[in-house]
N, C-alpha and C positions, 0 to 999 in steps of 0.2 A: 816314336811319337804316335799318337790316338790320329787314327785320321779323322780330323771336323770337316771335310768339304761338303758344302751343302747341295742335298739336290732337290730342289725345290720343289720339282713338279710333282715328288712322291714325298716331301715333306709338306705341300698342300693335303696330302689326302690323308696323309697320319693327323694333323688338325682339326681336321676335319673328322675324324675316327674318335681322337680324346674329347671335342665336343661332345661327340652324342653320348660319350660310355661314361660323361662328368670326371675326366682323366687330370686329375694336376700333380706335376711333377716336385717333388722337395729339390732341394740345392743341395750341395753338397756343405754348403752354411750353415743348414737349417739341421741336415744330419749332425754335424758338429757342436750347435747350438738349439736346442729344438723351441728354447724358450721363444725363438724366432717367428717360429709357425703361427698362421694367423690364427686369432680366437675363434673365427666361424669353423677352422678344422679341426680345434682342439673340441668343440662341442659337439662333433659327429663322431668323434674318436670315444669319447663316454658312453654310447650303446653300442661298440663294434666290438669283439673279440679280437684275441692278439693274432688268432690263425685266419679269421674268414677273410674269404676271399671277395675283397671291398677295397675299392683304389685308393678310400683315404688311407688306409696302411701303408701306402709310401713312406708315409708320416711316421711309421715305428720303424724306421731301419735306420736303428738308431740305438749307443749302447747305454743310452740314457731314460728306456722305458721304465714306467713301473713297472716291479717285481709281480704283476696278478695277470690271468688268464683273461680278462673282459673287463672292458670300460676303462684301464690304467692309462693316465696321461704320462706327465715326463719325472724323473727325481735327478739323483745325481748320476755318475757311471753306474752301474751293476758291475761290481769284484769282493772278491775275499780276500782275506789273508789267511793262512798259512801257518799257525805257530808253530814250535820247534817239538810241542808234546806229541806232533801229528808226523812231523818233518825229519825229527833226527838233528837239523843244523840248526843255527842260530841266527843267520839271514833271513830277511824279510824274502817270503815268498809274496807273490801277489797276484793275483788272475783275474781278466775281465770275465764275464760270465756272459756265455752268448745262449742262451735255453731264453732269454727276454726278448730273443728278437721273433719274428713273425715264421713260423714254421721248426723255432727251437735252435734255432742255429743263425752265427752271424753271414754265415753265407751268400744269404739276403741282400747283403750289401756288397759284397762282392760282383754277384751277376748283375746289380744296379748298377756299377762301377763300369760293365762290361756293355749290356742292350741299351743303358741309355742313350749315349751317345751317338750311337745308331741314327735313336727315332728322332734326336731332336736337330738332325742333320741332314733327315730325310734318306738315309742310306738302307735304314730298315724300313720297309713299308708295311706296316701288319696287316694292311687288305689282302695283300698279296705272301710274302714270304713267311714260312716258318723258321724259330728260333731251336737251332740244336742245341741240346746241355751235354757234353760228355764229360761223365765224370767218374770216380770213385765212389759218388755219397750224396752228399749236403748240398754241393754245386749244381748238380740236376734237378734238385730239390726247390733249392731258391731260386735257381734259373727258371724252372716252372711255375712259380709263385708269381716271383717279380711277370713273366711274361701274361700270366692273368689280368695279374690286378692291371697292368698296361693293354691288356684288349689285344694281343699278341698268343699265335698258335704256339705250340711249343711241341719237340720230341727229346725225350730225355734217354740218355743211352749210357749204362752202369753196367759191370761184371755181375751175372750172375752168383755169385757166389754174398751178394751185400745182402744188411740183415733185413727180414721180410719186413718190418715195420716199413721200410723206406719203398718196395715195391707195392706195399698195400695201400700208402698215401699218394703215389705218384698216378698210378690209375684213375684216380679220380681228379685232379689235377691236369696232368698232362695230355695233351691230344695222343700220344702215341709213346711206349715204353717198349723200349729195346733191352734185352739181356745180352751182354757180350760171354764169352765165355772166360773161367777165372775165376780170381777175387780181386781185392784192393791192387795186387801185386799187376796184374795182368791190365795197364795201359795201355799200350802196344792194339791192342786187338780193339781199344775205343775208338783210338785213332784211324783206323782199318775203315772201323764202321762208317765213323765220320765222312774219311776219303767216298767211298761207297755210295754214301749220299750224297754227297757233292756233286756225284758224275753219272748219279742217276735222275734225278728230280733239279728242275732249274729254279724252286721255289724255295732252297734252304741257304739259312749262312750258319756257320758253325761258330759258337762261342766258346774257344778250347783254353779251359780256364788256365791251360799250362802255357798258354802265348798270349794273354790277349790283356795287357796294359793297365785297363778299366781296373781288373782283380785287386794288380799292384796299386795302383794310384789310389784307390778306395781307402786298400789298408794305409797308406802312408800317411792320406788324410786325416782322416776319421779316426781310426783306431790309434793312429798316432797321438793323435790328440787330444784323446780320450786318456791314453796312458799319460800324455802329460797331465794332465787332471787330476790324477790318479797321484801319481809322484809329488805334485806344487801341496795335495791335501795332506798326504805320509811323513813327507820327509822332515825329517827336525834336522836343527842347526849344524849336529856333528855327523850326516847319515850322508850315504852315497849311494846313486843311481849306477848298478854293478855292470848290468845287462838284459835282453830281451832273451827267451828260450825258445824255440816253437819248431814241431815236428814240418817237417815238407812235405806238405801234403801238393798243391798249385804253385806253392810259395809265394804264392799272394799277400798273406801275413806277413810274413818278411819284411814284407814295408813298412809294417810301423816303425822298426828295429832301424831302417834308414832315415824315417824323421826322426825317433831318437838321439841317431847318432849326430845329428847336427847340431842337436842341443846341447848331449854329452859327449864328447870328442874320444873322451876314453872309454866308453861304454864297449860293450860287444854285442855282437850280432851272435847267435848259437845257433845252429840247425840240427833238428834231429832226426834220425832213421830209425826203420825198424832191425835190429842185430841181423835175424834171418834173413834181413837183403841190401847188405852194407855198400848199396850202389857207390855212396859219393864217400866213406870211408877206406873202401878200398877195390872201387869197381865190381861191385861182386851183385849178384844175382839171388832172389829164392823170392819165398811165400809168406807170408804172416799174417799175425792177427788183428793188428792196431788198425782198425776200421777207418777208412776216408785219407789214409796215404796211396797217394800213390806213386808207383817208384821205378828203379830200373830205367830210370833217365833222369838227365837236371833241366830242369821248366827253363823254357827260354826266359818267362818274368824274372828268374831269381839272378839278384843282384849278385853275382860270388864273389866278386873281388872286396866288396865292404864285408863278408863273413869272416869274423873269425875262429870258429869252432865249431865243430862236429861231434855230438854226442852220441851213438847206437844204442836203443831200448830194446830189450829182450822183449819182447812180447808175452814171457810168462812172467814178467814183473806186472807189466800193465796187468793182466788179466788175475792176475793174484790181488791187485787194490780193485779191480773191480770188484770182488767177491767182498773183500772185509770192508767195503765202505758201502754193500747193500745188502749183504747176507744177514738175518735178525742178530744170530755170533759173533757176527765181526762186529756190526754195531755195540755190541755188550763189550767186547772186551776193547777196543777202546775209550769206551768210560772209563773201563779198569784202567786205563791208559792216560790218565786225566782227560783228558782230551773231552772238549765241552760238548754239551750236549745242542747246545745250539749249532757248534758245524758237524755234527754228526749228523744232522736234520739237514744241513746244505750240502750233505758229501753227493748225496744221487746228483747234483748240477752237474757231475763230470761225466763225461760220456768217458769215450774208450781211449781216445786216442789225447781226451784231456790228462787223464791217468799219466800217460807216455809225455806229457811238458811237466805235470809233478815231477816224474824221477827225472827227467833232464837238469831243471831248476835243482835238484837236490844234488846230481853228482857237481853240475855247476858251479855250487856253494862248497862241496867237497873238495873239488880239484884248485880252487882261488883261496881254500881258507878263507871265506866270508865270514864277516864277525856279524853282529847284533844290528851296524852300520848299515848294512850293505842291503841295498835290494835289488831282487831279480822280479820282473814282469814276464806274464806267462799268460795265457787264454786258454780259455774252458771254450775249445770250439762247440761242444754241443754237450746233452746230457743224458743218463740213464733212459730216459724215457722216450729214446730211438736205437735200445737194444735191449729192450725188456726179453725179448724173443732169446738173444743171447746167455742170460741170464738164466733161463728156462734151460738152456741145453748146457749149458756147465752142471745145472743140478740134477738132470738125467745122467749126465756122465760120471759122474760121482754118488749115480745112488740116492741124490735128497739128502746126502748127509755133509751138513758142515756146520762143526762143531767149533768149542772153544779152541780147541789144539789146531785146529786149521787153520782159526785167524789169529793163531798166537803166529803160527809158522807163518805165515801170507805177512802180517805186519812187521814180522823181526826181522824176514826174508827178503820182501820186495819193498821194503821202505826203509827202514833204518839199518838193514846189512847191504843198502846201494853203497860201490864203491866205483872206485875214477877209473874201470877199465874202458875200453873200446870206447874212445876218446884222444880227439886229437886235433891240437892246436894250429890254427895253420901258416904257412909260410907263405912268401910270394908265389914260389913254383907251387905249392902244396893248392892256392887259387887255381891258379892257373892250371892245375891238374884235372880238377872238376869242372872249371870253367870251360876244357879241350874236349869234354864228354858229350858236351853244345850238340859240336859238330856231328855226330852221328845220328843222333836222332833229328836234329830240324834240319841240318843242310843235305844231308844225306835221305833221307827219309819224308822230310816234310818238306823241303823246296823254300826255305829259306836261304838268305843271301848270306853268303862269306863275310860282305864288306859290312854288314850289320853286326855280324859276331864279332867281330873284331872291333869295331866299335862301342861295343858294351863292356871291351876290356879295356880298349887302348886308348879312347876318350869319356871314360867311365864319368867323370862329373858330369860333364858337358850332356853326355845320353840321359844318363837317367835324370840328372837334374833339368832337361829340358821336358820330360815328362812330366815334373811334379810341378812346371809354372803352368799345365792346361787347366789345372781344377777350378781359376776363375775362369778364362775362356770359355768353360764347359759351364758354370753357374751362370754366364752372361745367358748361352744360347736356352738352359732351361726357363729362364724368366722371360726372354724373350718368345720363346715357345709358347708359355702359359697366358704372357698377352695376348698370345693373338689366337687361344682358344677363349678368351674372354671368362672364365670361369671363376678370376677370382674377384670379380665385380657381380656375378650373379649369385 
């Protein structure tokens, strides 16, 4: 469960902080339905931009922005589809697109899912404590964002090894940037860092997007929701909702794939890895390149007993659709490729590790025999344009040259010759295998309780489903909150 116990005397002073800074909090309603938001905040939203740092932006954490950099109020979801000239299969691909949210990624609302609940229960006091982000990526990102526009200090703590785009943005952003040493793969040493702070300074609380509830519940909500939308507008008479696909990165996403699955009983939950570090595949260990996973543990948030499938992505497939859906070549020869010109113009929305849920979704639709029926849901966690830098050193490495033969090979190679290896369907013990991996890292390591792990297996409804009835609870205490900053009367 979220702990709500309120402590009043330091949620006076957080009140009193969102008065002066004109701080109003959205619901988690309002995210789900923005057409909710009152029209005085939809008409300060018309001269804000999608990134500046301005608290009515609460307001765009949300997968239902306009598609524009400045002044965009709301439309419908933001997603593509997928056709099969691009795909190989005949299954509906489908992907929300999170580059519309505030900072380019839905992560935004993840760490909203995570620090709200804090301020409006008085437990975070931002006169006084600072807000840790340890992450991989995108998470220290939005957790620095969200911590902004909320009038809240923030230190963000990521492996050295992440791409400069994200340390040149967080500088200006965040009160304090931490390098751990690493890449994506090296979590272990975040966590180090995290402890570190804990036991040095009494002004911090750590928001560790790999335990901390808010993450899951956000997605379950929201993004759930969103994909229903998504699915009520797609589907026709004779078509079926097949399943969710999405790399673990926090496994935070994951959630939506559990409100899904309530709706569709048969549907599947997928989770994917990078091949070079096949933790939950087959325990195993290494390094990769699929940006903003991170691995070599299972996130206490992730549900494992509702997954049903494991898919591992080679990281030189992801990084081979990088090239041919930005390289001037690759774009030319999928023209040759029919493949329209209009999503050849939307292919940059996919960052790196979106790449890595295309080929998921594709072996997915491979290994089910998905017909023309079937759809699979997928998310564009972030896009091109938080690894341009990357882009830049593939083309040093190679010389500057990529030519048609390179994106003949990249497209025939890492898209349409994806097949159903390193994949695997799982059993009750085959849960239960990953779900015992728990143990090492949070009971052992992070001082987490036995009787809770075992409750996330052995009362699995009951836990998490007692999780996803606080999202009114937590809409009560935000509105209640904003009463009594008086701000939506002024």
């Amino acid at each position: 469960m979220i702990d709500l116990t309120i402590n009043e005397e330091q949620l006076e002073r957080t009140i009193k902080r969102a008065k002066e800074k004109n701080i109003i909090i959205p619901t988690f309603e309002e995210m789900e339905n923005p057409e909710l938001v009152p029209d005085r905040i939809k008409n300060k939203l018309k001269n804000i931009g999608l990134w500046d740092i301005n608290s009515y932006n609460l307001f765009r954490v949300t997968w239902k922005n306009e598609p524009v950099k400045n002044g965009g109020l709301y439309s419908g979801v933001n997603y593509i589809e997928l056709p099969k000239e691009l795909t190989g299969v005949d299954a509906k691909i489908i992907a929300l697109v999170g580059k519309w949210f505030p900072t380019g990624s839905h992560k935004v609302g993840a760490t909203f899912g995570c620090l709200v609940p804090r301020l409006i229960t008085g437990q975070f006091d931002p006169t006084f404590h600072k807000a840790v982000w340890p992450s991989t990526g995108n998470y220290c990102r939005g957790g620095a964002y969200d911590a902004d526009l909320l009038s809240c200090e923030s230190i963000a703590i990521l492996p050295e090894g992440m791409s400069q785009e994200r340390f040149d943005w967080l500088t200006k952003v965040a009160g304090e940037v931490i390098a751990t040493p690493g890449s994506e793969s090296n979590v272990k040493e975040i966590f180090d860092k995290s402890w570190e702070l804990k036991k040095t300074r009494d002004n911090v609380v750590v928001f560790n997007q790999f335990d901390e509830f808010g993450n899951h519940l956000w997605h379950y909500e929201v993004t759930g929701h969103a994909m229903e939308e998504v699915l009520k507008e797609v589907m026709g008479p004779d078509d079926k909702y097949a399943g969710v696909v999405l790399t673990s990165g926090s496994s935070g996403t994951l959630g939506c794939g559990d409100y899904l699955k309530e709706l569709y009983p048969t549907s599947k939950i997928v989770v994917g890895e990078a091949l070079q570090c096949p933790t939950l595949l087959s325990n195993g260990y290494g390094a990769h390149r699929i940006e903003g996973i991170g691995d070599k543990h299972v996130p206490w948030i992730h549900n494992v007993k509702n997954t049903d499938m494991i898919i591992d992505v080679d990281d030189n497939d992801s990084m081979g659709l990088v090239r041919v859906f930005n390289e001037p070549a690759g774009k030319d020869y999928l023209k040759e490729m029919n493949v329209s010109k209009r999503l050849i113009e939307q292919l940059p929305l996919l960052g790196i590790s979106s790449a890595a849920n295309v080929i998921m979704a594709i072996k997915f639709a491979k290994y089910y025999e998905l017909t023309k029926n079937d759809i699979v849901m997928t998310v564009f966690t972030d896009s091109m344009e938080l690894y341009k830098s990357r882009l830049k050193e593939m083309e040093e490495e190679y010389n500057n040259s990529y030519g048609k033969i390179d994106a003949a090979v990249d497209y025939h190679q890492h898209l349409l010759g994806l097949s159903t290896d390193y994949m695997e369907e799982l059993t009750y013990y085959d849960k239960k295998r990953i779900h015992n991996l728990k143990y090492y890292t949070w009971i052992e390591q992070q001082g987490k309780e036995l009787d809770e792990l075992n409750a996330q297996w052995y009362d699995c409804e009951d836990y998490w489903g007692n999780i996803h009835k606080q999202v009114g609870k937590i809409d009560k205490l935000i509105k209640e909150f904003n009463k009594r900053t008086g701000l939506l009367k002024t």
